[in-house]
C-alpha atoms as a printed R data frame, in Angstrom:
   type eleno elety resid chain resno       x       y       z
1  ATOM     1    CA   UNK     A     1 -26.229 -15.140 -37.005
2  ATOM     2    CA   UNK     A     2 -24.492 -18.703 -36.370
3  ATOM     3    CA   UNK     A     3 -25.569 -21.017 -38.897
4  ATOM     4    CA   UNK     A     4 -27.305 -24.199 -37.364
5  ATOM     5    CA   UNK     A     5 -25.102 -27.240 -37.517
6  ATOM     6    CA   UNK     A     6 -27.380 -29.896 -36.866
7  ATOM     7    CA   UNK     A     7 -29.584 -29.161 -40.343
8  ATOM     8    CA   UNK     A     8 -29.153 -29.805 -43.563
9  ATOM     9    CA   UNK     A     9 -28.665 -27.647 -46.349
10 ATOM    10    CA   UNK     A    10 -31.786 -28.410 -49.280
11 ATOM    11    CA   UNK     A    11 -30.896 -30.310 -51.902
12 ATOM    12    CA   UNK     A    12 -32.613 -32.683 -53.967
13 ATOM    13    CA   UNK     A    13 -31.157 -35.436 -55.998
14 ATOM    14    CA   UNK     A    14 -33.084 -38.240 -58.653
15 ATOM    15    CA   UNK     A    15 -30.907 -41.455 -58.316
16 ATOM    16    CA   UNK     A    16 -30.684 -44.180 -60.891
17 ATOM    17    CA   UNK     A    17 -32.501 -42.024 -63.516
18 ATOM    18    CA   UNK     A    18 -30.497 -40.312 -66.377
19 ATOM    19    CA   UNK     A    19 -33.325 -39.017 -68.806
20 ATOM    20    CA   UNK     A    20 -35.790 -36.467 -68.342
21 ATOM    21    CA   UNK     A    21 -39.172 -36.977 -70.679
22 ATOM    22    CA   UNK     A    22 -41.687 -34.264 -71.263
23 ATOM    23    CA   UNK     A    23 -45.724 -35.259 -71.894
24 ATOM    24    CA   UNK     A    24 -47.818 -33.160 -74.015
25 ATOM    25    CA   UNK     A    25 -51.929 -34.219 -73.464
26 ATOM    26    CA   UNK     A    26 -53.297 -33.750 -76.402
27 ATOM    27    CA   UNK     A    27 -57.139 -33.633 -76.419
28 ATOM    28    CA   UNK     A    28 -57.807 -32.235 -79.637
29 ATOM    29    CA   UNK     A    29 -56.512 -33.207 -83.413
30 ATOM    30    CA   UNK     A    30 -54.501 -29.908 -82.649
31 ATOM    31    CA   UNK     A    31 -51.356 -31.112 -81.698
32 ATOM    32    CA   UNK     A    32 -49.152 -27.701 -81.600
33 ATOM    33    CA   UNK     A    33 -51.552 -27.083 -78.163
34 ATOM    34    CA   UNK     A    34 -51.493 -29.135 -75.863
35 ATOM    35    CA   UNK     A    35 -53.676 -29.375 -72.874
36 ATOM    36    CA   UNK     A    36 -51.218 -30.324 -70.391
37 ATOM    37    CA   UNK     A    37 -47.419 -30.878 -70.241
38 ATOM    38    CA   UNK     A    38 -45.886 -33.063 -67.421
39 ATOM    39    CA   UNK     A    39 -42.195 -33.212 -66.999
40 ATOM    40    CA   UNK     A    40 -40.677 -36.302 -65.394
41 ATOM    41    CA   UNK     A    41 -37.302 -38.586 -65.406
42 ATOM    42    CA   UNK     A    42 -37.385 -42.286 -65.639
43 ATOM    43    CA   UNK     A    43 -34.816 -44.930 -66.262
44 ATOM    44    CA   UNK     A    44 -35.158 -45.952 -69.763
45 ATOM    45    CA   UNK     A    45 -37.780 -45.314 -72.842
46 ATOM    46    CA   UNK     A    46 -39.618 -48.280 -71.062
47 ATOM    47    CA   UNK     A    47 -40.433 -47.113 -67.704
48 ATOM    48    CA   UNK     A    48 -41.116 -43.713 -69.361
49 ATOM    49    CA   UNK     A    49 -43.689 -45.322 -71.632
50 ATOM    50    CA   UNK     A    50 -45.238 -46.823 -68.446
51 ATOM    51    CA   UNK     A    51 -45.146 -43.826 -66.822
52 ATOM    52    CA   UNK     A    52 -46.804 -41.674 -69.661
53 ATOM    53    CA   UNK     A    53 -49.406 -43.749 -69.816
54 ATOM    54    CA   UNK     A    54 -50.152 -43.625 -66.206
55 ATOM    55    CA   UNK     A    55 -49.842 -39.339 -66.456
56 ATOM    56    CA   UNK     A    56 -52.049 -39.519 -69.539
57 ATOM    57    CA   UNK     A    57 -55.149 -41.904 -67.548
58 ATOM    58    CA   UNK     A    58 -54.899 -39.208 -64.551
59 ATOM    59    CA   UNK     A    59 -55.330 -36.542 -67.052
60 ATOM    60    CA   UNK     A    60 -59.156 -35.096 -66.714
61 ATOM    61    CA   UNK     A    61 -60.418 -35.002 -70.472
62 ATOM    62    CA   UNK     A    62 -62.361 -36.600 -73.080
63 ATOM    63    CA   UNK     A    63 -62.089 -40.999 -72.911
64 ATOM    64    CA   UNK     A    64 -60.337 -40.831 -76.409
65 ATOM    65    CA   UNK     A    65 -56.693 -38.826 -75.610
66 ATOM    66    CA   UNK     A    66 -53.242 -39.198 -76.665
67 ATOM    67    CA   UNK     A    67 -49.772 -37.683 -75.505
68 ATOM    68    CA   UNK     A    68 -46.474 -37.118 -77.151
69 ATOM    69    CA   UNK     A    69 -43.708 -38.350 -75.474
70 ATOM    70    CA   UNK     A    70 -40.493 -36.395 -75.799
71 ATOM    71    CA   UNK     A    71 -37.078 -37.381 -74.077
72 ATOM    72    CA   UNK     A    72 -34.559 -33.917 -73.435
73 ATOM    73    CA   UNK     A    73 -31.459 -34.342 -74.968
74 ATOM    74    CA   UNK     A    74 -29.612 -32.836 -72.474
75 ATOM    75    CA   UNK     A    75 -28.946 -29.300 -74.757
76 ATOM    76    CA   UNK     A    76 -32.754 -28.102 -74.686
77 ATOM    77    CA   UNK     A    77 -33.759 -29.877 -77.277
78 ATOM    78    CA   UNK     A    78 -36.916 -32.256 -76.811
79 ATOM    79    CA   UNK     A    79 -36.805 -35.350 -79.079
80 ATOM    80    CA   UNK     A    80 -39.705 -36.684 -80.104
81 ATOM    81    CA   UNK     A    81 -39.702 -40.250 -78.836
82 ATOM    82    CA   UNK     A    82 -43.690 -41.819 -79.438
83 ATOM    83    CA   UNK     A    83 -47.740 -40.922 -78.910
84 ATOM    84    CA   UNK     A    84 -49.285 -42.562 -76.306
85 ATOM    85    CA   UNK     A    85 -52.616 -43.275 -76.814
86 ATOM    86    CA   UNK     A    86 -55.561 -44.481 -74.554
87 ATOM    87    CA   UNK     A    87 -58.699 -45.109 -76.329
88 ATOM    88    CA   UNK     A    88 -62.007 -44.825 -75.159
């Protein structure tokens, strides 16, 4: 089989973002199990605040949740950075 020159191999790149952040929804005072975990990259601590709070409002659940934000350091380690809370 000739390989097709006119497509592109797959390949997926994020620019201009360095950090990956992990979410944990937390609906319960139960911490250690979470609900729902959502893995995305953002820019800076900022924009991942933003964005964790965005995750955590599309999360289906009781009007009084919280998250845990945790940045990867890049070894497999998840760092805990801050809760994000939206009250009822």
């Amino acid at each position: 089989m000739v390989p097709d020159q006119t497509r592109q191999p797959f390949e997926s790149y994020v620019e201009a973002t360095t950090d990956e952040y992990r979410l944990d929804v937390c609906t319960d005072p139960e911490s250690d199990s979470p609900q729902t975990i959502a893995y995305f990259t953002a820019a800076d601590m900022d924009a991942a605040c933003h964005q964790a709070a965005r995750l955590l409002a599309a999360v289906n659940g009781p009007d009084d949740r919280y998250a845990d934000l945790y940045c990867h350091d890049g070894d497999g380690t998840a760092i805990f950075c801050d809760t994000i809370h939206l009250p009822a």
